[in-house]
MIMAR-826073 format. One record per residue: residue in one letter; y, x, z of N, C-alpha, C, O in turn. Coordinates in steps of 0.1 Angstrom, whole numbers, padded with zeros to 4 digits, always signed. Atoms other than C-alpha are relative to their C-alpha. Example, Ala and Ser with C-alpha at 12.3 -4.5 7.8 and 13.67 -1.06 7.14 Angstrom:
A-0012+0009+0000-0045+0123+0078+0012+0009+0000+0012+0019+0007 S-0011-0009+0000-0011+0137+0071+0011-0008+0008+0022-0003+0009 
***
This chain:
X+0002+0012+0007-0545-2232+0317-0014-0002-0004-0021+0007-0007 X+0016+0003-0004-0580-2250+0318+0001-0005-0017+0011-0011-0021 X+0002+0003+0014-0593-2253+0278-0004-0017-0002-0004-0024-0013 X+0000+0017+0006-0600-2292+0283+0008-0008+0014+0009-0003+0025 X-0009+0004-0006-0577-2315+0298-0004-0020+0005+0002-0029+0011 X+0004+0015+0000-0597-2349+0297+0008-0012+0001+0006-0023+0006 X-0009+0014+0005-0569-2370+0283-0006-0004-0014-0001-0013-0020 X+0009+0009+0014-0596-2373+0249-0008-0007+0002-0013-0013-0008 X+0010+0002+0000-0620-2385+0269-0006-0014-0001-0017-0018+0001 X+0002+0013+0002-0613-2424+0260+0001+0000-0014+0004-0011-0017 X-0006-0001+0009-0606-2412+0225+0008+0000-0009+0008+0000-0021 X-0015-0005+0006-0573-2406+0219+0005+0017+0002+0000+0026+0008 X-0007-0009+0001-0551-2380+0214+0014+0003+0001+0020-0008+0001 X-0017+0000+0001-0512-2367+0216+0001+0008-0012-0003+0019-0017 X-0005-0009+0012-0497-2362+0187+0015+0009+0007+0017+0008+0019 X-0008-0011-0006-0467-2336+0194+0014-0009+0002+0023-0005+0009 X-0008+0006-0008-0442-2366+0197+0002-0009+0010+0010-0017+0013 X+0005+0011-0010-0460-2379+0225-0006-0013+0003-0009-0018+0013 X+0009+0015-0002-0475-2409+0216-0017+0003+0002-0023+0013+0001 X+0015-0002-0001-0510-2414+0221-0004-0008-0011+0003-0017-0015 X+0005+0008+0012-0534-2426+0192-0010+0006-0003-0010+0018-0005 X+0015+0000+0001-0570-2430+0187-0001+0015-0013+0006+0019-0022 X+0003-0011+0006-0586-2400+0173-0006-0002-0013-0010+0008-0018 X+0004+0008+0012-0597-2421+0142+0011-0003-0009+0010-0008-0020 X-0015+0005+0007-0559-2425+0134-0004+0005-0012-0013+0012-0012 X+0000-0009+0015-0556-2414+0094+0008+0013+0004+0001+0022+0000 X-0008-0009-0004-0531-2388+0107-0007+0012+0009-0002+0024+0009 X+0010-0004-0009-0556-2374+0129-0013+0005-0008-0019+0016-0006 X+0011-0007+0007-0583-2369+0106+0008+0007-0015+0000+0013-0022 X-0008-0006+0004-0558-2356+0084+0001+0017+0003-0002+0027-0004 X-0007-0014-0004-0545-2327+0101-0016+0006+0007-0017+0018+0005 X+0011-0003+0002-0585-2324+0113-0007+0008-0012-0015+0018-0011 X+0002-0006+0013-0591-2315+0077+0005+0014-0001-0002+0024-0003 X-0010-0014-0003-0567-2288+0081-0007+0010+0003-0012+0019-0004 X+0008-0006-0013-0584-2273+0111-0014+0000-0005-0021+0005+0003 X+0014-0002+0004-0617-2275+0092+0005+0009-0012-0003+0019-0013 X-0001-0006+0012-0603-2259+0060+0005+0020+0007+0000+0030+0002 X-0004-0006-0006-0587-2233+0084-0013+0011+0010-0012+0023+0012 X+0014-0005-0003-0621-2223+0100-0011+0005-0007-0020+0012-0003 X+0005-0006+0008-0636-2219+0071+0006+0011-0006-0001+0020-0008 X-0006-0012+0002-0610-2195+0059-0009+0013+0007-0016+0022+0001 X+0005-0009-0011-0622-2177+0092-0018+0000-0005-0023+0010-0001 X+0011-0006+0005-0657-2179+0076-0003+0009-0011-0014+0015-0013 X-0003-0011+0012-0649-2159+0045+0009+0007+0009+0002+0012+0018 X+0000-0017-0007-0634-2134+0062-0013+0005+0010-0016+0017+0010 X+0010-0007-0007-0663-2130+0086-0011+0005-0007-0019+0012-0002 X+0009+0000+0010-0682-2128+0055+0002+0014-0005-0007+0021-0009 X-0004-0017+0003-0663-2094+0048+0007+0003-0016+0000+0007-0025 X-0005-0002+0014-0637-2092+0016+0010+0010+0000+0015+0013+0012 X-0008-0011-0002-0615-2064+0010+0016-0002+0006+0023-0011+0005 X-0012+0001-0012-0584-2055+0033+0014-0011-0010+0020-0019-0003 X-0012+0004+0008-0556-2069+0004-0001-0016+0004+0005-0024+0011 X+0007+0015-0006-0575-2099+0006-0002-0008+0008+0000-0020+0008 X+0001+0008-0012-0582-2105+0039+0015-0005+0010+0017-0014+0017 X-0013+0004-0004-0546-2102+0047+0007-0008-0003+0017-0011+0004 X-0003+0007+0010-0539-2126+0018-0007-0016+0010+0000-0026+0012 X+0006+0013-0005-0562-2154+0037+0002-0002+0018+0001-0013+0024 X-0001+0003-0012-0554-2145+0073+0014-0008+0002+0016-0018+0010 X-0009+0011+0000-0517-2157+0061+0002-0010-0006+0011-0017+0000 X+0010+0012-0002-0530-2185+0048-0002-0008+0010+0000-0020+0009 X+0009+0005-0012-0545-2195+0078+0016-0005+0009+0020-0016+0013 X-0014+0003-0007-0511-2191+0096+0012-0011-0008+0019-0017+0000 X-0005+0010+0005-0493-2213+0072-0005-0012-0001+0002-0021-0004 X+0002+0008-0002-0518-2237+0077+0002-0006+0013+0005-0018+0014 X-0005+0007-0012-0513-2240+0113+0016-0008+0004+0020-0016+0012 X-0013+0007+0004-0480-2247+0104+0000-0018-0004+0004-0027+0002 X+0006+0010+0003-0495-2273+0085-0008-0012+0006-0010-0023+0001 X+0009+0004-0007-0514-2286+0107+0009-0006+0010+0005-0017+0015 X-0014+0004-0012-0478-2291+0134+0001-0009-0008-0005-0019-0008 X-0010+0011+0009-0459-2308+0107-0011-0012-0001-0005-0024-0001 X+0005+0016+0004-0490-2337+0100-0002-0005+0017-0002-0017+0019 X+0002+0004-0009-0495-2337+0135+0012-0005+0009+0008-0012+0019 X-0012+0003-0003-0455-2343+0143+0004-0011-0011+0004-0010-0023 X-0001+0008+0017-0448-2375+0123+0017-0010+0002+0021-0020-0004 X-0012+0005+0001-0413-2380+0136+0010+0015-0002+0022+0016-0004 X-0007-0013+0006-0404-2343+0128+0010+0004+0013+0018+0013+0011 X-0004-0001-0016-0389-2343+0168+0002+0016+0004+0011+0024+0006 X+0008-0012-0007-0412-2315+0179+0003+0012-0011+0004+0024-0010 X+0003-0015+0015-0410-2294+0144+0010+0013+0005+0006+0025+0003 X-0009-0010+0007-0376-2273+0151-0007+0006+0017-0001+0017+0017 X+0009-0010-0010-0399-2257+0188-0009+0004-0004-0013+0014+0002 X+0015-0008+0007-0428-2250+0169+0003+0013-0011+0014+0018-0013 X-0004-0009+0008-0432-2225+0142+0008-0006-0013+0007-0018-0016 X-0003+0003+0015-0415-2226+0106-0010-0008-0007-0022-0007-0007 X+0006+0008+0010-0424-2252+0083+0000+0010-0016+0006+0020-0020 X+0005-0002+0014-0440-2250+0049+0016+0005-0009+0023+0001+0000 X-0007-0002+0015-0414-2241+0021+0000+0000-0013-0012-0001-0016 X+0006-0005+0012-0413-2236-0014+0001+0014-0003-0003+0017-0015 X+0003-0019-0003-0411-2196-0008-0015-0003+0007-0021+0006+0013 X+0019+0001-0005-0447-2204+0004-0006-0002-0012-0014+0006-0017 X+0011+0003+0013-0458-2225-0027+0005+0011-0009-0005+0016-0013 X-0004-0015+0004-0441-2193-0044-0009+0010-0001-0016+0015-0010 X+0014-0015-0005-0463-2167-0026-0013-0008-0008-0019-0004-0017 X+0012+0002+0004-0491-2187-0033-0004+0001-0018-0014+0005-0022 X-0003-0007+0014-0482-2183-0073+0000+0010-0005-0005+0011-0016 X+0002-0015+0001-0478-2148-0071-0013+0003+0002-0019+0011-0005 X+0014-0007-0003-0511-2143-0056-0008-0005-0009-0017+0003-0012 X+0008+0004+0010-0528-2166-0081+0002+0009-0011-0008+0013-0016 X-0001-0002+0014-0514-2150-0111-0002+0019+0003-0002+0026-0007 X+0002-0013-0002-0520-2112-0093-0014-0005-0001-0014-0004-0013 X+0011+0003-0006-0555-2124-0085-0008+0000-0017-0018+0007-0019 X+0009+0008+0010-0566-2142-0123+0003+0017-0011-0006+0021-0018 X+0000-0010+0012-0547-2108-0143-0012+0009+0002-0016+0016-0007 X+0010-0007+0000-0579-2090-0125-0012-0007-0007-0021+0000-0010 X+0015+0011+0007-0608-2120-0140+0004+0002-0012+0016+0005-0016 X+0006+0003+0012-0623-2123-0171+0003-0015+0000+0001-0023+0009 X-0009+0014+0000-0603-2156-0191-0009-0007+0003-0020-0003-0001 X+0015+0011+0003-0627-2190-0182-0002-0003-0014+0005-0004-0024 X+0006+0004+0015-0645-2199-0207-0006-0015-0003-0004-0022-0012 X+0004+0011-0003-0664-2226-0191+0001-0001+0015+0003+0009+0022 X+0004+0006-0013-0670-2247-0159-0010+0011+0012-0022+0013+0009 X+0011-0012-0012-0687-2220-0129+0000-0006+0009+0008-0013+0014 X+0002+0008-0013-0707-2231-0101+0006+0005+0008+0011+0017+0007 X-0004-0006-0013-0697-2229-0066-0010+0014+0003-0022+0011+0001 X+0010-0010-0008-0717-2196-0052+0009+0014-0003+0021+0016-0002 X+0003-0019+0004-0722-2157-0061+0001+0003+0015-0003-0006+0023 X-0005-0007-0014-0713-2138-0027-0004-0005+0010-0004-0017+0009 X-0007+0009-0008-0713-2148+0002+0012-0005+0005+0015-0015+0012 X-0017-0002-0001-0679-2143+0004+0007-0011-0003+0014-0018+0004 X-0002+0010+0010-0673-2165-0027-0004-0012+0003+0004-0021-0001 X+0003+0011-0001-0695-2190-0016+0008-0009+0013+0011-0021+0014 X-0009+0012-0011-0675-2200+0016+0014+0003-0006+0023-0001+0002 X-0014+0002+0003-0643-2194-0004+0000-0016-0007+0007-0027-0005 X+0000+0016+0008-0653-2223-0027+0000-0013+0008+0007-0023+0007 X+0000+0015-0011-0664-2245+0003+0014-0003+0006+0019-0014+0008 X-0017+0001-0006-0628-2237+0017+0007-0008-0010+0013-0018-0006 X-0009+0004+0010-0614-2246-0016-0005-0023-0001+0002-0032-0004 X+0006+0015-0001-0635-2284-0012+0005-0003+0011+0013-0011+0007 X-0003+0002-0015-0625-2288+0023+0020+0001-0006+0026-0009-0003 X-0009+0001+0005-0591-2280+0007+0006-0014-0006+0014-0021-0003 X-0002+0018+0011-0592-2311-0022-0006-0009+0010-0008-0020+0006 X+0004+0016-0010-0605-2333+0010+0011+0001+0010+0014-0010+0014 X-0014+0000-0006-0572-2323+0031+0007-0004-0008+0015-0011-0003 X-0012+0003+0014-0550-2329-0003-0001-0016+0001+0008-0023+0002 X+0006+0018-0002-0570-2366-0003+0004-0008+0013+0010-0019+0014 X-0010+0011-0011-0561-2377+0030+0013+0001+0004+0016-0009+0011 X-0014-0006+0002-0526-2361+0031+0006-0011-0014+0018-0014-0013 X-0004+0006+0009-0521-2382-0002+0000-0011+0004+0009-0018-0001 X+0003+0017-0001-0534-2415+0015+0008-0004+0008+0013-0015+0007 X-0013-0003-0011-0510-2407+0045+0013-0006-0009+0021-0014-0004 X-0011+0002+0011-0485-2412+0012+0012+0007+0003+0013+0014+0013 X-0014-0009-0004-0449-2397+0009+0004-0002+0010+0010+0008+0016 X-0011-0003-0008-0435-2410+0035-0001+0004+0013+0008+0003+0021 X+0004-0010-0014-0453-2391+0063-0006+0014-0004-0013+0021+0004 X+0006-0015+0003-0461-2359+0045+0011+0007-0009+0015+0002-0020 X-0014-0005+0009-0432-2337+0030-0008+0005-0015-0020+0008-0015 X+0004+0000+0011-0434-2332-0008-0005+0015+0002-0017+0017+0002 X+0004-0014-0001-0435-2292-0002-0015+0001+0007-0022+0011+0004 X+0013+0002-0007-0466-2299+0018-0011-0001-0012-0017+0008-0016 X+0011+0003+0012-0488-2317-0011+0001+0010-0011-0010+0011-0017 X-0002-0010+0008-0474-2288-0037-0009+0011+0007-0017+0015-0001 X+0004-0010-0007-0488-2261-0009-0013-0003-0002-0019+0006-0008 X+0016+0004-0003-0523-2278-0006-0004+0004-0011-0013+0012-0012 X+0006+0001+0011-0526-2285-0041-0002+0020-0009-0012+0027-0012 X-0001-0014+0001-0515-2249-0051-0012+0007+0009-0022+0013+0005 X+0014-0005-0011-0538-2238-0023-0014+0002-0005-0019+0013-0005 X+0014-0003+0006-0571-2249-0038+0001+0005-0012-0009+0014-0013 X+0001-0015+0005-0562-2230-0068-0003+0010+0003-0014+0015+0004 X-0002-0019-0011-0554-2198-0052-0016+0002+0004-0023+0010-0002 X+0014+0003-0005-0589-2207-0033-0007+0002-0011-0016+0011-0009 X+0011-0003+0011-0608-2209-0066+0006+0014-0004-0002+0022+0002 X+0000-0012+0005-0594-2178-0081-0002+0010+0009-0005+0021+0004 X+0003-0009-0006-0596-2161-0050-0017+0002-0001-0020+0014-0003 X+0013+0001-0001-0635-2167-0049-0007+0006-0007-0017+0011-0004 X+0003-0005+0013-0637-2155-0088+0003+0013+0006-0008+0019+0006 X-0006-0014+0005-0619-2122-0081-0007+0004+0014-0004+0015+0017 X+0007-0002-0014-0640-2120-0045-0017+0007-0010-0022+0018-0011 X+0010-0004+0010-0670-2121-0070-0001+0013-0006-0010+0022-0005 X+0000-0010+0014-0658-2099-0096-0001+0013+0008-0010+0021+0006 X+0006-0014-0003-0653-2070-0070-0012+0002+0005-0015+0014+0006 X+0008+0001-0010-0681-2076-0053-0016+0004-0014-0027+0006-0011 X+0010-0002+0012-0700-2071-0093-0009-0013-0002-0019-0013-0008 X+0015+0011+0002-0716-2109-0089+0007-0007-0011+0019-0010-0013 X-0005+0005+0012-0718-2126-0122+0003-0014+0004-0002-0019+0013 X+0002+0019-0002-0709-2163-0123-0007-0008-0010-0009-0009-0022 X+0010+0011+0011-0730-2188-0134+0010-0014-0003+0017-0022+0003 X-0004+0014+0007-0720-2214-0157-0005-0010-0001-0017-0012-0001 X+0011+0011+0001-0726-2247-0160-0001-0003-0016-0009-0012-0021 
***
C-alpha cells in the first residue's frame, strides 16, 4: 500500500462513509484538531515522562484515534468495523486519573503559566490544541458529535492540565504564577 493515493490532490477528502468533501469542510478541520492534539501527545512523550505516565497518555492517544473515526464517520455506518467508540467508562478513567494525578500536587492557589519542563510545556500546548478540538466539535453542534464525545474532550483538557502540574512536580520544577 503506496502512503499517498492522489485522491487529495483537488482538495478533498473521504470521510469513512464515502462521500467526498472539501478538506475545509467544518468536520474535517474538526477531526484535524484531533490529529494535531494527538501528535502533540506524541511530543510529550518524546519529551521523556515517567513510565505510569507515559502509558496514561499513550492511551489517550488511542482513544483519540477512536475520536478521530467517530467525527470522521458522520453517519455512524462505518463505526461498528472500526475500533470501539468513546464511552463513559472512558470519561470515567479520565476522572480517576485526574483525581490520582491532583492527590500528588500542591492545592492551586492561583492562575500558573503554561511552561516548567519540557515535558510540561508540550503537555499544556496539548491541553490548548485540546480547548481548540472541544471549539470546533461544539460548532459541529449535537447533532453530529455524540454527547460522550464533548464530556471526553472537555474532561480531557483537565486531565492535560493536571497532568502537566504533576509532570512538573516530579520533575522538581516550580510553577510560576501569574
Amino acid at each position: 500500500m503506496k502512503i499517498y493515493t492522489r485522491t487529495g490532490d483537488t482538495g478533498e477528502t473521504g470521510l469513512l462513509d464515502g462521500r467526498r468533501v472539501s478538506k475545509a469542510e467544518p468536520r474535517v478541520d474538526t477531526y484535524g484538531e484531533v490529529d494535531e492534539l494527538n501528535a502533540c501527545l506524541g511530543l510529550v512523550l518524546s519529551a521523556g515522562i515517567d513510565t505510569d505516565l507515559a502509558d496514561l497518555v499513550v492511551e489517550i492517544q488511542r482513544q483519540l484515534f477512536s475520536l478521530g473515526a467517530s467525527l470522521a464517520d458522520p453517519t455512524s455506518r462505518a463505526a461498528p468495523h472500526g475500533k470501539v467508540s468513546l464511552g463513559e467508562a472512558d470519561v470515567e478513567r479520565l476522572e480517576g486519573w485526574i483525581d490520582r494525578l491532583d492527590a500528588e500536587l500542591e492545592p492551586l492557589r492561583r492562575f500558573i503559566l503554561p511552561g516548567g519542563s519540557s515535558a510540561a510545556a508540550a503537555t499544556h500546548l496539548a491541553r490548548a490544541v485540546c480547548r481548540r478540538a472541544e471549539r470546533r466539535m461544539t460548532a459541529l453542534g449535537s447533532d453530529a458529535v455524540a454527547a460522550v464525545s464533548f464530556a471526553y474532550v472537555n474532561r480531557l483538557s483537565d486531565l492535560l492540565f493536571t497532568l502537566a502540574r504533576a509532570i512538573n512536580a516530579r520533575a522538581g520544577v516550580k510553577e510560576q504564577e501569574w
